[in-house]
C-alpha positions as CSV (number, residue, x, y, z in Angstrom):
1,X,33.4,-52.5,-1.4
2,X,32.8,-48.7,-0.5
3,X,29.7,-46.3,-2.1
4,X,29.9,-43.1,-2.5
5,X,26.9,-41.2,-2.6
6,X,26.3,-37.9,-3.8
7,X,23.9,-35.8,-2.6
8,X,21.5,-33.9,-4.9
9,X,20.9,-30.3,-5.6
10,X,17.5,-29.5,-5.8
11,X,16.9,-28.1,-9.1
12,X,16.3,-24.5,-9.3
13,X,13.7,-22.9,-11.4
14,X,14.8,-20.0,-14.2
15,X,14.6,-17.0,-12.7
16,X,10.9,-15.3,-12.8
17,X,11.0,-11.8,-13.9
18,X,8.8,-9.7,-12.0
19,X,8.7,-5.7,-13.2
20,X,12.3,-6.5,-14.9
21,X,14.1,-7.4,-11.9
22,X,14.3,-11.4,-11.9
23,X,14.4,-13.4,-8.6
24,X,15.9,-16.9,-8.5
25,X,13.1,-19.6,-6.8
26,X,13.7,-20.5,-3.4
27,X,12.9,-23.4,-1.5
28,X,9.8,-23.3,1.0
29,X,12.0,-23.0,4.0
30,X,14.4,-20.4,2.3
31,X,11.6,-18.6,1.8
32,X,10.3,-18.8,5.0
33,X,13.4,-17.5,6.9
34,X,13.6,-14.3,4.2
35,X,10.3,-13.5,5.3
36,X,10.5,-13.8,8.4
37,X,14.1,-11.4,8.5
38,X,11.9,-9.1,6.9
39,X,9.4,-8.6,9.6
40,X,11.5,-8.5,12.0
41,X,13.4,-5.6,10.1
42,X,10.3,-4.0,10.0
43,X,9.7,-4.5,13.7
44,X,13.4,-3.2,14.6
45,X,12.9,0.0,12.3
46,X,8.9,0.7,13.7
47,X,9.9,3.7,15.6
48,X,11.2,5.5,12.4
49,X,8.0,4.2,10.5
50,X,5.8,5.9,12.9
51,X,7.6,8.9,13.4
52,X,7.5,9.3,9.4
53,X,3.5,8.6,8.9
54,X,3.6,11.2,12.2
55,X,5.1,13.8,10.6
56,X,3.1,13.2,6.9
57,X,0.2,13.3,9.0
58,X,1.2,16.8,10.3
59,X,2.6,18.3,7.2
60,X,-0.2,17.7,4.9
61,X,-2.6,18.7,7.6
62,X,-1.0,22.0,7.9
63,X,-0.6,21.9,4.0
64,X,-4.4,21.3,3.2
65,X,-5.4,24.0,5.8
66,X,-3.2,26.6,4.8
67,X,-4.1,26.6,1.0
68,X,-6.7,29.3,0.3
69,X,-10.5,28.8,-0.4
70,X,-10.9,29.4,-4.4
71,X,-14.6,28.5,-4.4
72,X,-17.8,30.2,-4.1
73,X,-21.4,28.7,-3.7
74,X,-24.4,30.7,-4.7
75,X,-28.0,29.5,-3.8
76,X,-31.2,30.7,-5.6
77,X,-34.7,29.8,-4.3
78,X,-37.3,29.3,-7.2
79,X,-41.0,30.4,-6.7
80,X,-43.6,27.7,-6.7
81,X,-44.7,26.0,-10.1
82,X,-48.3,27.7,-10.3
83,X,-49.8,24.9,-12.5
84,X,-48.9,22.1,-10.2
85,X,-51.2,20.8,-7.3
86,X,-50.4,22.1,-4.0
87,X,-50.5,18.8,-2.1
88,X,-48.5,17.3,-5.1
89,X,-44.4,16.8,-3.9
């Protein structure tokens, strides 16, 4: 007498649609290991990242410093209300 036994697939979820691009479900583990590819993508690329935000920083420094003033502040000082107490803020 011989058995055969078949493993089974776990069953996969429909696809979630998330800002009309759907993603299939993924197990836990799956999952996990995507993730953790992706930070270490990150980590590879963090020289380029920085250099990026460096030069962003720069430009829109120089960018917000070299556009011209276009405003103009006048102050006018009022008398004293006569009616009013003196010691009265």
């Amino acid at each position: 007498m011989t058995q055969t036994a078949t493993k089974q697939q776990p069953e996969t979820a429909p696809h979630q649609a998330v800002g009309g691009v759907s993603f299939p479900e993924m197990p836990f583990e799956d999952s996990r290991e995507w993730q953790a590819e992706q930070v270490r993508l990150l980590w590879r690329h963090r020289r380029f990242f920085f250099r990026i935000g460096a030069v962003g920083l720069i430009v829109s420094t120089l960018v917000a410093f070299s556009i011209p003033k276009s405003y103009t502040s006048t102050t006018q000082l009022m008398p004293p209300d006569s009616q009013s107490p003196s010691g009265w803020p």
